[in-house]
NUMIVEX-648247 format. One line per field, with one value per residue (C-alpha): x, y, z. Coordinates in Angstrom, 3 decimals, decimal comma. Layout:
BEGIN
xx = (X	...)
yy = (Y	...)
zz = (Z	...)
This chain:
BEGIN
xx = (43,678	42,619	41,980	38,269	38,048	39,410	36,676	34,265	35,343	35,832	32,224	30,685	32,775	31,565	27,716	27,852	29,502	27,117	24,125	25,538	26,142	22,393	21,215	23,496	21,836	18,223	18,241	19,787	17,226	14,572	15,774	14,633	11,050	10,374	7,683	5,684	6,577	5,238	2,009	1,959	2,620	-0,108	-2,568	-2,146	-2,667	-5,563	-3,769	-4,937	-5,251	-8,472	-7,266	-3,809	-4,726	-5,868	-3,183	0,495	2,463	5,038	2,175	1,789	5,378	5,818	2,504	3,599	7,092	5,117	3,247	6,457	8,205	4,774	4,646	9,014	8,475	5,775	7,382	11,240	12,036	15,371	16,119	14,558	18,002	19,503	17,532	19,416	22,617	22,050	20,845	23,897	26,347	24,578	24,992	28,677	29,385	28,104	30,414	33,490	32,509	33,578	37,300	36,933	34,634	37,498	40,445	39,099	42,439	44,073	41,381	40,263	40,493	37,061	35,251	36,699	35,821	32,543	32,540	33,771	30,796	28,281	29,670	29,278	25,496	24,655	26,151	25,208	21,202	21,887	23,108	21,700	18,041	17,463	18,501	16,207	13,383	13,421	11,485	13,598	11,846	12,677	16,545	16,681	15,550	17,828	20,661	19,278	20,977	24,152	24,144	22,581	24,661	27,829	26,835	28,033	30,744	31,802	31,679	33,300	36,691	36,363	36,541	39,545	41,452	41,286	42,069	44,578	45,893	45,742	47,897	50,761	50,958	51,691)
yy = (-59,937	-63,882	-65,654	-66,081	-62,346	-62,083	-64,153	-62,267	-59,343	-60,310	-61,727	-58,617	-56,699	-58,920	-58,446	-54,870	-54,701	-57,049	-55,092	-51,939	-54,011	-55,629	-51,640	-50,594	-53,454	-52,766	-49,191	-49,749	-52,195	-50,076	-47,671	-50,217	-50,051	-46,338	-45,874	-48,988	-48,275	-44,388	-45,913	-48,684	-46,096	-43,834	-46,058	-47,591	-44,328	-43,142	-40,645	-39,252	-35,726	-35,092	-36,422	-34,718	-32,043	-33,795	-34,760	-33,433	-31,454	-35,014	-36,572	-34,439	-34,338	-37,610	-37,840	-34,777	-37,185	-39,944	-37,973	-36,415	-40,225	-41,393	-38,518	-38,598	-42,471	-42,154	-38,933	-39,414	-42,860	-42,907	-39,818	-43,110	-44,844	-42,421	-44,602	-47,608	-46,183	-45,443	-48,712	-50,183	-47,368	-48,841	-52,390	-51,569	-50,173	-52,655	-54,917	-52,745	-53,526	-57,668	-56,486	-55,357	-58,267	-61,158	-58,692	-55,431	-54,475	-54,698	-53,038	-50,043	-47,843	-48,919	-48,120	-44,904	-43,831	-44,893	-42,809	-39,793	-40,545	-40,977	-37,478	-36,131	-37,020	-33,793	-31,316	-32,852	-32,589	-29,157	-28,174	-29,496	-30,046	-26,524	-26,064	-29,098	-27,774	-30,480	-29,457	-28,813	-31,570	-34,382	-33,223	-33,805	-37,017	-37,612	-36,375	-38,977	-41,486	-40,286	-39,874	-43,780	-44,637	-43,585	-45,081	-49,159	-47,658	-45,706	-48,741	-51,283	-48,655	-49,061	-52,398	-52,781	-50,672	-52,766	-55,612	-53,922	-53,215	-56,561	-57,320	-54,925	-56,847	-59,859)
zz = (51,927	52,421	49,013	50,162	51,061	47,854	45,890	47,943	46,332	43,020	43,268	44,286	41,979	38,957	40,009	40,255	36,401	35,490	36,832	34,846	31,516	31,786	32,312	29,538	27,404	28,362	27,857	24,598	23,448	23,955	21,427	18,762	18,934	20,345	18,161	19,504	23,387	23,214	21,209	24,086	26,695	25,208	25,007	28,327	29,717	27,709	26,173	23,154	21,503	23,295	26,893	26,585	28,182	31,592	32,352	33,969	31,348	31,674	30,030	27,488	26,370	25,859	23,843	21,808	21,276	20,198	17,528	16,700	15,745	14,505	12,253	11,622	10,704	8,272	6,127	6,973	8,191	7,328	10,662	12,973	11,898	14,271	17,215	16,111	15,892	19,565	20,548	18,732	20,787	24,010	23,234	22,125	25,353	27,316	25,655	26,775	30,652	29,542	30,155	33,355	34,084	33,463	34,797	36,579	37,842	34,453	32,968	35,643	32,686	31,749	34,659	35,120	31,377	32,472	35,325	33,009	30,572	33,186	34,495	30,800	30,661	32,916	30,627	27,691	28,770	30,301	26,918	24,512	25,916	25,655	22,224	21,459	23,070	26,252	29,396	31,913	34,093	30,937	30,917	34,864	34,050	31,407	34,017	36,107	34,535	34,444	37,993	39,356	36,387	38,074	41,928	40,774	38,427	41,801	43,892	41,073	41,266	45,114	44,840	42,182	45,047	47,132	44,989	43,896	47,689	48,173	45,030	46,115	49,629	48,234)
């Protein structure tokens, strides 16, 4: 592979990690203030305990949630902690994608344990959801991300093999 080919690589390689680390970031961030984004959502939508029922049953799970953490905030605060603990775990992870940012063929380990724990996210919802009481529609959702999750993670390993092809001609 030509040095510029190379960079071209490396570039594209670098955005894609970067577009999952930014993702990893965002959707950890908004862990912090659930309670204010379901209120937000709510009220956007004009949903309230006497319009709940007018709209699809999507609707009326997440406005059953938001009650739920409005209600879990006021009596038991302290179980909320559990949302920051998984913002942290997101933010945490997103960190782990900087070594395969500065040296993604030395560190190709990290996007393919992020391919295992995108992979991981389907059973998990399929699982779990059930025992939690999730709609079946909300853990398809939830498997969502696990799946787009793995697409960039899919195409970053493509890319460090052929990096890495070009490294062994050399």
């Amino acid at each position: 592979m030509e040095p510029q080919e190379e960079k071209k690589v490396l570039l594209k390689l670098r955005l894609w990690i970067a577009f999952f680390m930014v993702a990893l970031v965002l959707s950890g961030v908004t862990a912090f203030p659930v309670e204010t984004e379901l209120k937000t959502l709510c009220s956007v939508a004009g949903l309230d305990s006497a319009t709940v029922n007018d709209y699809p049953a999507i609707f009326g799970f997440l406005y059953s949630i938001k009650e739920s953490i409005v209600e879990l905030n006021q009596t038991t605060p302290q179980l909320s902690y559990g949302y920051d603990w998984l913002a942290f775990a997101h933010l945490v992870i997103a960190l782990m994608f900087i070594g395969p940012f500065r040296d993604p063929v030395r560190n190709k380990w990290v996007i393919q344990w992020g391919i295992i724990a995108c992979v991981a996210v389907v059973p998990l919802a399929l699982i779990c959801g059930p025992i939690r009481e999730i709609p079946l529609y909300w853990r398809f959702i939830d498997c969502s991300f696990g799946v787009f999750g793995v697409i960039p993670l899919i195409i970053c390993l493509r890319l460090i093999k052929r990096l890495e092809s070009a490294k062994h001609q050399d």
